[in-house]
C-alpha positions in Angstrom: 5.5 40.0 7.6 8.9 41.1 7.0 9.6 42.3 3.5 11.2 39.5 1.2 15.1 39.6 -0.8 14.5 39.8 -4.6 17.3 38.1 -6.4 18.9 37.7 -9.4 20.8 34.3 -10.8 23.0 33.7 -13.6 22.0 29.9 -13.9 24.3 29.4 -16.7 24.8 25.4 -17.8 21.8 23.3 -16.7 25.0 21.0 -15.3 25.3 23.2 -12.4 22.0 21.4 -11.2 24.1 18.6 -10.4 27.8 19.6 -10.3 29.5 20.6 -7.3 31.6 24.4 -8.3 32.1 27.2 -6.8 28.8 28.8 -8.1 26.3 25.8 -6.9 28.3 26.5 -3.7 27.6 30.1 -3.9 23.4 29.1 -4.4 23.8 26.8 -1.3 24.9 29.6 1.0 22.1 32.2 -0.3 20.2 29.0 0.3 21.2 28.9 4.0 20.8 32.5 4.7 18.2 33.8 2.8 14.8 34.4 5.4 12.4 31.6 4.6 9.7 32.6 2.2 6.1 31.6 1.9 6.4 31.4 -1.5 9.5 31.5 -4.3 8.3 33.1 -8.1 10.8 32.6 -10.4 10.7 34.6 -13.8 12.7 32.2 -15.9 14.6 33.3 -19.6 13.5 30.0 -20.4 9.7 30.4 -20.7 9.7 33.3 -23.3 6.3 33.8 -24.4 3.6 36.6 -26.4 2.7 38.3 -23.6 3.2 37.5 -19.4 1.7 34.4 -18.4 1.4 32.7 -14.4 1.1 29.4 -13.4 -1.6 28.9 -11.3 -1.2 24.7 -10.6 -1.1 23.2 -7.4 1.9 21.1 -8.5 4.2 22.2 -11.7 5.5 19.6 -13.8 9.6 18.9 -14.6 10.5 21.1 -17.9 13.4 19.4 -19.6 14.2 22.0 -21.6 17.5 20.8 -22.7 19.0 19.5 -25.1 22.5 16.4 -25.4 22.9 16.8 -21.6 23.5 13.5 -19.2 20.5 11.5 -18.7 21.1 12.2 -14.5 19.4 15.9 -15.5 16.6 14.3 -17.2 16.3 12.0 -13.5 15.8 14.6 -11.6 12.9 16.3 -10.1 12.1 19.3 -7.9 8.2 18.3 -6.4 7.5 21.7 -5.0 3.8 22.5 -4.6 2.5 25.0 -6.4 0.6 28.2 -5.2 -2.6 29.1 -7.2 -3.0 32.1 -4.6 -0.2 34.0 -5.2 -0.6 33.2 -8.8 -4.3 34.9 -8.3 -2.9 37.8 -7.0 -0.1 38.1 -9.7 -3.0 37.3 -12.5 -4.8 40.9 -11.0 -1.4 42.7 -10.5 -0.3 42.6 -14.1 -2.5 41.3 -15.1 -1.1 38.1 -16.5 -2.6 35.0 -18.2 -3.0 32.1 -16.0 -0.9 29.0 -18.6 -0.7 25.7 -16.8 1.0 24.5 -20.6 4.7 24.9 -19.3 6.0 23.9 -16.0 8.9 24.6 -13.9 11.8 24.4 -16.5 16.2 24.5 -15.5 16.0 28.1 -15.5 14.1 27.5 -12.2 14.2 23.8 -11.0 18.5 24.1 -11.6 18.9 27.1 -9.2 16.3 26.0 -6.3 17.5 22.7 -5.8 20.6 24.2 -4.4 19.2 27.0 -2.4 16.2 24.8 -1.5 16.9 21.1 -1.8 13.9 19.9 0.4 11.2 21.5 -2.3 9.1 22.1 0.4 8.4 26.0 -0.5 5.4 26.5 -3.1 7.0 27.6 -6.5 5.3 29.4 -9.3 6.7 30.6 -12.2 6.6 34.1 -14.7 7.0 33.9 -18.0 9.4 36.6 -19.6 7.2 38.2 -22.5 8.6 38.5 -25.6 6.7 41.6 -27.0 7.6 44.2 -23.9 10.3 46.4 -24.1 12.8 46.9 -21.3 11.2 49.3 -20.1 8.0 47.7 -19.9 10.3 44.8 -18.4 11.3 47.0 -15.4 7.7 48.3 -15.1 6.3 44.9 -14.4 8.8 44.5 -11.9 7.6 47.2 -10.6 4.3 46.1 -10.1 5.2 43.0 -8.2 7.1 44.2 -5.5 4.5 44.6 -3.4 4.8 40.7 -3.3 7.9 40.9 -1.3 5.5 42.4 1.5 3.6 39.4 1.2 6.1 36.5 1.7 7.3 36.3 -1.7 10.6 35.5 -2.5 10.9 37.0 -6.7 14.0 35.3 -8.5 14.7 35.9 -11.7 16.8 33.4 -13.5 18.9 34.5 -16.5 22.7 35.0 -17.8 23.5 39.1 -18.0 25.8 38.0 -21.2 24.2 35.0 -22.8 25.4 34.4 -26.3 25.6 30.4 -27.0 26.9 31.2 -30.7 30.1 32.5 -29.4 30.5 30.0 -27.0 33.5 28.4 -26.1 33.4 25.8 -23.3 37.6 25.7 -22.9 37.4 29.3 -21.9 37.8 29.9 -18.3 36.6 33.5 -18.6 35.0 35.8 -20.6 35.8 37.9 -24.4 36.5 41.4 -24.1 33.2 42.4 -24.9 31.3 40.3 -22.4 33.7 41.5 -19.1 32.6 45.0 -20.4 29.1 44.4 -20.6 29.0 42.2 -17.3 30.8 45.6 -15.7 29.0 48.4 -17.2 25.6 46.3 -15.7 26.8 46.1 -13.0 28.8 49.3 -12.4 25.0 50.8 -13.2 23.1 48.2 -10.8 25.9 49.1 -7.5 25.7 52.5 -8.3 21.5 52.8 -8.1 21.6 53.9 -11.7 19.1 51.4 -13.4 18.2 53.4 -16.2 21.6 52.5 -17.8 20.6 48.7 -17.4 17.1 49.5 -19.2 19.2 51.4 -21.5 21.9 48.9 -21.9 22.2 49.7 -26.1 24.2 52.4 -24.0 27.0 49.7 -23.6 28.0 50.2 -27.7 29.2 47.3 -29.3 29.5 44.9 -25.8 26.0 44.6 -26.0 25.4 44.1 -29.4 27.6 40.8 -28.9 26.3 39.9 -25.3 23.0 38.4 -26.3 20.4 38.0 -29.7 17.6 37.9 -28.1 16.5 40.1 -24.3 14.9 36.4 -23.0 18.1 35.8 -20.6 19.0 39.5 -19.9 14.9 40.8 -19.0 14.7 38.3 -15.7 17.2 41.2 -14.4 15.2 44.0 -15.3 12.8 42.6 -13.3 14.1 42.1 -10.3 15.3 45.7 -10.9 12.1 47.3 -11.0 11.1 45.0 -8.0 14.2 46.4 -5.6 14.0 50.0 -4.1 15.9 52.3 -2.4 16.0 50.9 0.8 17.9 47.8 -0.2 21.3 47.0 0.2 23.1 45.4 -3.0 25.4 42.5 -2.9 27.2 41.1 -5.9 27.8 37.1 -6.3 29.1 34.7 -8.1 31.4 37.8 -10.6 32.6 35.9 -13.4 32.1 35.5 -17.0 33.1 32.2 -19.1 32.9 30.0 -21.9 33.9 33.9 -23.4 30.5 34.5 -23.9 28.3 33.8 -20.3 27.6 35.9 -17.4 27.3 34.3 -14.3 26.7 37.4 -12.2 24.3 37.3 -10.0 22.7 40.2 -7.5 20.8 40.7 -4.3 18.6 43.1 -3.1 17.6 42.8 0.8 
């Protein structure tokens, strides 16, 4: 089997599940031209746990993990089977706790309903763990690229700049200090050199404002880890806004 694309999404507002812009346009397309994997493991900021932990059920339930949003997100659902095989083989990769407690959350279920509306491709998802550093991160993604041999479409689902405190949603694009983050990660990711996105502290005071906490930005470092040096890089959807969100995305095929 040919090797598998690893991906990674700025999801940014759970919204775009069900708005029609120019970055739900953007999934659609990858969507459309993506080869067709067996499977689709998605490492979503939004399950953030002690330790990595795998899904393993046949069928993973909705995660509403949102909060004052339009009762349309809360209608929706994504019934893509599950794949307790892959999750096996991730479980003896990592090795990784198998936790059927969580589900497939808007980090995951907002992205794949655009690139995949029939959710007819098994889905299981990664938690990001809490206690690794990035380093450790970009070492587990590492470790599962040999998935990508195997049919496995990995996606991780984040925001490079993610800071909600500093949000402002009448802001078409970015602060100062989150345009310079966004391009020093991605002047590092285009030019092969991911050691300065492990390192981002690197960054100065951009990345002391870009995000809190590392559960958004660590879905990149693993797909990171996960790419080699055989892949070309493509860059979609470059913007920042609400001054203080990345919606950035990469691809590695």
């Amino acid at each position: 089997m040919d090797r598998l694309p690893v991906l990674f999404v700025g999801h940014g507002s759970p919204m775009n599940a069900i708005e029609d812009n120019p970055f739900t346009r953007q999934w659609e397309t990858l969507g459309e031209t993506l080869p067709r994997p067996a499977v689709i493991l998605c490492i979503s900021a939004h399950w953030f746990t002690a330790g990595t932990r795998v899904t393993d059920s046949t069928a993973l339930p909705m995660v509403y993990d949102m909060y004052g949003f339009p009762e349309a997100l809360y209608q929706l659902k994504y019934p893509a089977p599950g794949s307790p095989k892959v999750a096996k083989q991730i479980h003896e990769l990592l090795p990784a706790q198998i936790d059927n407690s969580w589900g497939l959350d808007h980090g995951s279920w907002s992205v794949l309903r655009r690139m995949f509306p029939k959710a007819d491709i098994p889905v299981l998802q990664l938690s990001v763990d809490r206690q690794a550093t990035p380093q450790q991160h970009f070492a587990l993604g590492q470790t599962l690229r040999v998935l990508r041999s195997r049919g496995v479409l990995i996606v991780g689902s984040g925001n490079v700049v993610h800071n909600l405190a500093l949000l402002n949603p009448g802001m078409p694009g970015g602060y100062p200090w989150a345009e310079s983050f966004d391009t020093y990660i991605k002047d590092s990711v285009v030019s092969r050199k991911f050691d300065r996105a492990v390192h981002y502290r690197q960054a100065g005071e951009a990345a002391d404002y870009s995000f809190r906490t590392i559960d958004h930005y660590a879905p990149l470092l693993y797909v990171l880890g996960a790419a080699d040096d055989t892949d070309s890089i493509a860059v979609f959807n470059n913007a920042c806004m609400y001054g203080s969100m990345s919606m950035t995305g990469y691809l590695f095929a």
